[in-house]
VEXDREN-2710 file (C-alpha; in Angstrom, 1 decimal):
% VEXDREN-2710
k/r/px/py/pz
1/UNK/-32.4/-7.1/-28.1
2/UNK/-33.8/-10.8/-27.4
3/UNK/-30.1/-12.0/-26.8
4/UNK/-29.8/-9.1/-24.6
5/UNK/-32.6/-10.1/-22.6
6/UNK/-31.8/-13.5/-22.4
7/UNK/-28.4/-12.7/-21.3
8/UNK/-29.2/-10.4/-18.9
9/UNK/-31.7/-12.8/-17.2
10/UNK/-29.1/-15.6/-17.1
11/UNK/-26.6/-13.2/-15.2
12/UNK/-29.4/-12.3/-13.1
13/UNK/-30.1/-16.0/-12.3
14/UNK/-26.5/-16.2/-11.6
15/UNK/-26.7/-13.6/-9.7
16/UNK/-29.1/-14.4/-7.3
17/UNK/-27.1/-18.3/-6.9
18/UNK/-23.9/-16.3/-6.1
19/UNK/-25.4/-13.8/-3.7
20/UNK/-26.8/-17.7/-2.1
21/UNK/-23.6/-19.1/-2.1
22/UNK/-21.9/-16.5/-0.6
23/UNK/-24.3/-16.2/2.0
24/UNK/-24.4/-19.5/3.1
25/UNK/-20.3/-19.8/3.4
26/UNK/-20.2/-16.5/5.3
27/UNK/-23.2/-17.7/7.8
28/UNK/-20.9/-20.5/8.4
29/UNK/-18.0/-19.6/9.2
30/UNK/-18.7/-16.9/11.6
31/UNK/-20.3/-18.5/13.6
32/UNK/-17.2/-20.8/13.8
33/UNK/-15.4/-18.0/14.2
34/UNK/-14.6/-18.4/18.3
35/UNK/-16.4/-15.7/20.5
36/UNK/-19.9/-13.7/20.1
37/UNK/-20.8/-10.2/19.5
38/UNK/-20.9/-9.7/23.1
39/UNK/-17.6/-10.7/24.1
40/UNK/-15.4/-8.1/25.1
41/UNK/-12.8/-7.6/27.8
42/UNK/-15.5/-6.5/29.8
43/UNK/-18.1/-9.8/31.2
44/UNK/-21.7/-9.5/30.3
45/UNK/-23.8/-10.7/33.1
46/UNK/-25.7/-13.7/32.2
47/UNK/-28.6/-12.4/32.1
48/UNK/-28.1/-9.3/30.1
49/UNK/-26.6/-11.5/27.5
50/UNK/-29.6/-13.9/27.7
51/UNK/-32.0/-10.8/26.8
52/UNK/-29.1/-9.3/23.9
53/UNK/-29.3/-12.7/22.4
54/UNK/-33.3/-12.6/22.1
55/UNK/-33.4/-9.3/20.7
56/UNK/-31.3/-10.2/18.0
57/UNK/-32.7/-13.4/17.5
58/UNK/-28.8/-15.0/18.3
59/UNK/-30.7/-17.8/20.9
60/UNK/-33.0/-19.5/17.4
61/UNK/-31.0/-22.4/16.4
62/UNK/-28.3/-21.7/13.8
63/UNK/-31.1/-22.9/10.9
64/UNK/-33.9/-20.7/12.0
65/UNK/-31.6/-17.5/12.3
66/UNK/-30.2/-18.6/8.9
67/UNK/-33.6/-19.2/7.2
68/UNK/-35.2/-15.8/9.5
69/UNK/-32.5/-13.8/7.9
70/UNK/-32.4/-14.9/4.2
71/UNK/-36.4/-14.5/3.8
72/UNK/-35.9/-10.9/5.6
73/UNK/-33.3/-9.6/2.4
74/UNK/-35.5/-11.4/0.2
75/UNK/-38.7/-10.4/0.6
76/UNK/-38.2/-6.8/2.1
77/UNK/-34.6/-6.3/1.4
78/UNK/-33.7/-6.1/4.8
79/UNK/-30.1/-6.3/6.2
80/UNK/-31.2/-6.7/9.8
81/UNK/-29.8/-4.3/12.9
82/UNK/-26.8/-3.7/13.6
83/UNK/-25.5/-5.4/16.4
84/UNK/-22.8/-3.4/17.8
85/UNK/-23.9/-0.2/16.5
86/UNK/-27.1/0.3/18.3
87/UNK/-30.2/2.2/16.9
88/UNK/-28.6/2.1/13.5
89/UNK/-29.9/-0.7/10.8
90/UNK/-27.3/-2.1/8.3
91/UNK/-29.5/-0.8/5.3
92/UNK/-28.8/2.9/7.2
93/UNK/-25.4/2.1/7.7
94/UNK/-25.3/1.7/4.0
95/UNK/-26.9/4.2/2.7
96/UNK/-24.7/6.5/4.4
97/UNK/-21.1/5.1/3.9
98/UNK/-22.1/3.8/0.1
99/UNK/-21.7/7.7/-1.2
100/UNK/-18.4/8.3/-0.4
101/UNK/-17.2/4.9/-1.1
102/UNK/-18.4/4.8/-4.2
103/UNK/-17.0/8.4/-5.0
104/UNK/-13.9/7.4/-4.1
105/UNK/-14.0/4.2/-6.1
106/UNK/-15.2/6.5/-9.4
107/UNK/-12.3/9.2/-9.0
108/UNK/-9.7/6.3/-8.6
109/UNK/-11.0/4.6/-11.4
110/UNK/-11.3/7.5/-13.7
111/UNK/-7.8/9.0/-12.7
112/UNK/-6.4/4.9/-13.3
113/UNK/-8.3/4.6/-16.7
114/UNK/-6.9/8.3/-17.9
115/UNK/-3.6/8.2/-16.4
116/UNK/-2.8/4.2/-17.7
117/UNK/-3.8/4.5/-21.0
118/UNK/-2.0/8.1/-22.0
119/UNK/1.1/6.2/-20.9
120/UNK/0.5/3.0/-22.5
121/UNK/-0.4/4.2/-25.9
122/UNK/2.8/7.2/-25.4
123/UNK/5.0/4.0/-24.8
124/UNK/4.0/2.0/-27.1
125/UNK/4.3/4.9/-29.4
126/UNK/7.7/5.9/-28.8
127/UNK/8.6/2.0/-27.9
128/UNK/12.3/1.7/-26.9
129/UNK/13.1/5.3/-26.0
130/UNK/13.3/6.5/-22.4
131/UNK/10.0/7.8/-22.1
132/UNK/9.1/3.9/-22.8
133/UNK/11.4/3.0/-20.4
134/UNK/10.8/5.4/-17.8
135/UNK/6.9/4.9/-17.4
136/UNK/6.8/1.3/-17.6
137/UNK/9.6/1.2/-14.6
138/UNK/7.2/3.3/-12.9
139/UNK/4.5/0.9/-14.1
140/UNK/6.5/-2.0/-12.6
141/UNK/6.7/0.0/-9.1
142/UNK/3.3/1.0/-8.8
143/UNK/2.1/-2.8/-9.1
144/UNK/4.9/-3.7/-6.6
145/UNK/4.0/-1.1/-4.0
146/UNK/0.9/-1.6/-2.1
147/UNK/-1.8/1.0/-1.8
148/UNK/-1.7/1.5/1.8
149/UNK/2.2/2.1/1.8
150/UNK/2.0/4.6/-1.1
151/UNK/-0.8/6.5/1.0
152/UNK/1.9/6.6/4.2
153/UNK/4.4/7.9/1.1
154/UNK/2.0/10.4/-0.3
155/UNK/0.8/11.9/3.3
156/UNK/4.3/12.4/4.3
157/UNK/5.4/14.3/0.9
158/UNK/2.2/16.2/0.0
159/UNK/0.3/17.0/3.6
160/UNK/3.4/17.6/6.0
161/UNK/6.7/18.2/3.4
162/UNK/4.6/19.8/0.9
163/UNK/1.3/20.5/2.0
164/UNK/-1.4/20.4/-0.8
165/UNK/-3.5/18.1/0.4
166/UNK/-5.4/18.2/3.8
167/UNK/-5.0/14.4/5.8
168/UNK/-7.8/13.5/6.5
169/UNK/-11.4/14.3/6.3
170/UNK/-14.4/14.3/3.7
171/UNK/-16.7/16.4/2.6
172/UNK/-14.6/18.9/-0.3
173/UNK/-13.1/17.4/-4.2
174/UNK/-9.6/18.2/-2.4
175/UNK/-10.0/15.8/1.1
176/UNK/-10.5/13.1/-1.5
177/UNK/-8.0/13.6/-4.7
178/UNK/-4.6/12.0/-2.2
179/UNK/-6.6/8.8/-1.2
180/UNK/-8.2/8.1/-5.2
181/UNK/-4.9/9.0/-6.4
182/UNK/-3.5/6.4/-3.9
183/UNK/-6.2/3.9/-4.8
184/UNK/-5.6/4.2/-8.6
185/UNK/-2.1/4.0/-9.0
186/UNK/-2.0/0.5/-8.9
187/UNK/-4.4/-0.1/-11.3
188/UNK/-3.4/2.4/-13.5
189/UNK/-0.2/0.5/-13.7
190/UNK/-1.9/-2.5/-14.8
191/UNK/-3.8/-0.2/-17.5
192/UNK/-0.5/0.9/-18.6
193/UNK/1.5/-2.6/-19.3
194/UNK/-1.9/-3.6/-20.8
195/UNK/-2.4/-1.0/-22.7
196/UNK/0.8/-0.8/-24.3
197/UNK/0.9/-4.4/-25.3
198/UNK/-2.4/-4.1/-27.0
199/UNK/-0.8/-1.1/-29.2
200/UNK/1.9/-3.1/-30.0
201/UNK/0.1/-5.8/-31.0
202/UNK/-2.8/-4.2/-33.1
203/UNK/0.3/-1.8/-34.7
204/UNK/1.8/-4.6/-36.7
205/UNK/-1.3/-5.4/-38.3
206/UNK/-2.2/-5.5/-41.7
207/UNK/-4.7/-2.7/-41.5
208/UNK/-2.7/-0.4/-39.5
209/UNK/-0.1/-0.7/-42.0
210/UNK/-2.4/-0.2/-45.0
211/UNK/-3.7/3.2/-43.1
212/UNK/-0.3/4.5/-42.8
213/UNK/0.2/3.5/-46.4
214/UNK/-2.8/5.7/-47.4
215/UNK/-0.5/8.6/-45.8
216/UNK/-3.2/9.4/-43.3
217/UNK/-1.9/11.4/-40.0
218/UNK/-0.7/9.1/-37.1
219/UNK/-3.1/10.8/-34.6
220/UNK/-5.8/9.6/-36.6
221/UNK/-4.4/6.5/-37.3
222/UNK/-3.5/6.0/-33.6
223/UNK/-7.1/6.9/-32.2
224/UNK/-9.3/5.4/-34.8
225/UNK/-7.6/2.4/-36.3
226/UNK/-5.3/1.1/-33.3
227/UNK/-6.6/2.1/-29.6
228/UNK/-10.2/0.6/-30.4
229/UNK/-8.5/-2.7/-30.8
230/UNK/-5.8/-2.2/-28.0
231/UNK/-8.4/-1.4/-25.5
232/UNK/-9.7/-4.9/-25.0
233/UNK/-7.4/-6.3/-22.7
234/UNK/-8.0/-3.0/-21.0
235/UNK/-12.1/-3.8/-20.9
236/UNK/-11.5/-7.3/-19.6
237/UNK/-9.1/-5.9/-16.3
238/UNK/-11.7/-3.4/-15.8
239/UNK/-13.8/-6.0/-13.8
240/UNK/-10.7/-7.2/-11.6
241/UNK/-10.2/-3.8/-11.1
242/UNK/-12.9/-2.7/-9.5
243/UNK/-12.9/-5.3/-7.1
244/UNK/-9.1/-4.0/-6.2
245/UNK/-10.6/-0.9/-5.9
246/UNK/-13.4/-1.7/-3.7
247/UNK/-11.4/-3.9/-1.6
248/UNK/-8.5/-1.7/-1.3
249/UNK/-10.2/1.4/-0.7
250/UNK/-11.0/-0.7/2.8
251/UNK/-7.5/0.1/4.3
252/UNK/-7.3/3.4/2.9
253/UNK/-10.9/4.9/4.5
254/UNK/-9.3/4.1/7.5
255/UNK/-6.0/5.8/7.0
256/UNK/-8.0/8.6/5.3
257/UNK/-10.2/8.6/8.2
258/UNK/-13.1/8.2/5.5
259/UNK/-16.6/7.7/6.6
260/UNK/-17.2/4.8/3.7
261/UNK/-18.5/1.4/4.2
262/UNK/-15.0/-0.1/4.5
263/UNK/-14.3/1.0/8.1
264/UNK/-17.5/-0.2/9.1
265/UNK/-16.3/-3.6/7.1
266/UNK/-13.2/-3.6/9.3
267/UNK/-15.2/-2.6/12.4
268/UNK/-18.1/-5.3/11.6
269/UNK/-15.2/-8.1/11.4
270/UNK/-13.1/-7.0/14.6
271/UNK/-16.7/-6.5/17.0
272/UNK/-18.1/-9.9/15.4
273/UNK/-21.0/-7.7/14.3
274/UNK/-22.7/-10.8/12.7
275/UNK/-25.9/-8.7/10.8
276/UNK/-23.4/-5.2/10.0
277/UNK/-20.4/-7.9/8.1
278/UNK/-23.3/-9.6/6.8
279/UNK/-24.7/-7.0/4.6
280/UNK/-21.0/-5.4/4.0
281/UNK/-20.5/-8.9/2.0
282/UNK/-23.4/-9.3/0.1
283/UNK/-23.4/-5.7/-1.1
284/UNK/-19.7/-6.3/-1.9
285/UNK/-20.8/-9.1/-3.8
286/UNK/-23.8/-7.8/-5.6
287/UNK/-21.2/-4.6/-7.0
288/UNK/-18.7/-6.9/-8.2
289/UNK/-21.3/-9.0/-9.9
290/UNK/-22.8/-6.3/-11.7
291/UNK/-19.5/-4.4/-12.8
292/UNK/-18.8/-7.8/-14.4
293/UNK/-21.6/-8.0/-16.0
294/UNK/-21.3/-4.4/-17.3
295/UNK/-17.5/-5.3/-18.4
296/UNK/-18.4/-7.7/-20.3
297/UNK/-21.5/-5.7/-22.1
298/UNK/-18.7/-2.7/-22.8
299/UNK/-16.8/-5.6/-24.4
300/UNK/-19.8/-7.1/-26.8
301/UNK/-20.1/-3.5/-27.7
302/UNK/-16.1/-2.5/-28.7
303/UNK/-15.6/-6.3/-30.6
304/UNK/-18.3/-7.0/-32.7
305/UNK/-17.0/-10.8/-33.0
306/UNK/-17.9/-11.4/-29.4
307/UNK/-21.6/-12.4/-28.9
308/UNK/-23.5/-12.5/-26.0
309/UNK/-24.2/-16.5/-25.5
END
């Protein structure tokens, strides 16, 4: 439990220096970035922008409004207003887009997890015969095939030629099942080729040999003595795969027409919304800093030889 502790502080610690980092870099570079929040094909008196800029504190010099802004999600954890989205505070856009993200994000990953590893350990099972053959050329085309093509595939074939699925919208299991689907394949492709190269590897060794010696069943044998071992590769993707999920569910909200953060990523980058792409980062970084985290907890736990220094 002390190691634990002392672990989890130092990730915390590590935490807080990323969060930092990334901050700073993304201060910088938009406000390189050429252009305002207030440019638009449409001029904006002088004057109006004079009063835009003091309301959002975008006329402090760059170190105040850097320094203003960093003590404000320090101390209160506040995100600041959004600039182009008017009476609506980043924290608010938050805690209404993070739900269905995150849904989303779960169901993908569960469907990827399930779906990869039934066909890993079936290949690696029956290695060599066309069932082996068959799902890892499907493997090798869902790693090739982007996410947001396959959702153009999937809407054509299951909404208009066959319709099962609605196209759009949120709020029921079934408006969400197409875009997870579409968000998971990739990964579960992944899961697959991983998965089945752990089987093969933990099948020729000595203990899996002894256990089929013994004469015990091949499901047991299978479950208990091989996937345990075979999973680990699988554990250690898990954190590389959530941040293809969350990044690639960004594209797909949109095509979905998903009310999740990710469209209001896209629309904070495209308006210049400095505050609204802001928070969409750090809160990005924060999830992919803890799933890490929690990856490699899950794998401390599976391999007992793997201690938590």
């Amino acid at each position: 439990m002390k190691d634990l502790f002392g672990y989890l502080l130092r990730r915390f610690g590590w935490m807080l220096f990323t969060v930092w980092a990334v901050y700073t870099v993304s201060f910088v570079l938009m406000r390189l970035v050429p252009g305002n929040p207030f440019s638009s094909e449409r001029t904006v008196p002088p004057a109006i922008e004079r009063q835009l800029r003091a309301r959002y504190n975008l006329d402090a010099p760059p170190i105040e409004q850097y320094t203003d802004y960093l003590v404000g999600i320090l101390t209160r954890f506040d995100l600041g207003v959004s600039i182009r989205l008017e009476d609506y505070t980043v924290n608010e856009v938050l805690a209404e887009g993070f739900p269905v993200s995150a849904s989303l994000a779960i169901l993908a990953l569960v469907f990827a997890i399930t779906l990869g590893v039934t066909a890993g350990v079936v290949s690696a099972v029956y290695r060599g015969t066309l069932a082996d053959l068959s799902m890892m050329a499907t493997a090798v085309l869902g790693i090739a095939i982007p996410n947001f093509v396959l959702a153009s595939l999937a809407i054509l074939l299951f909404v208009f030629m066959i319709p099962i699925f609605p196209a759009a919208g949120w709020g029921t299991l079934k408006q969400v099942m197409l875009p997870a689907l579409c968000l998971g394949a990739p990964v579960a492709a992944y899961i697959a080729r991983l998965t089945r190269a752990g089987m093969l590897e933990v099948l020729s060794k000595e203990h899996v040999r002894t256990a089929f010696a013994k004469g015990l069943p091949k499901r047991t044998v299978i479950l208990r003595h091989v996937l345990p071992g075979a999973l680990l590769p699988v554990v250690s993707y898990l954190g590389p795969a959530t941040a293809s999920v969350l990044t690639g569910s960004l594209v797909l909200e949109k095509i979905f027409a998903l009310p999740g953060i990710g469209s209001h990523f896209i629309y904070a980058a495209t308006q210049r919304d400095y505050t609204l792409a802001m928070g969409m980062v750090l809160t990005y970084t924060v999830l992919l800093f803890v799933m890490n985290t929690l990856v490699d907890l899950s794998y401390a736990i599976i391999d007992p030889r793997v201690k938590l220094e």
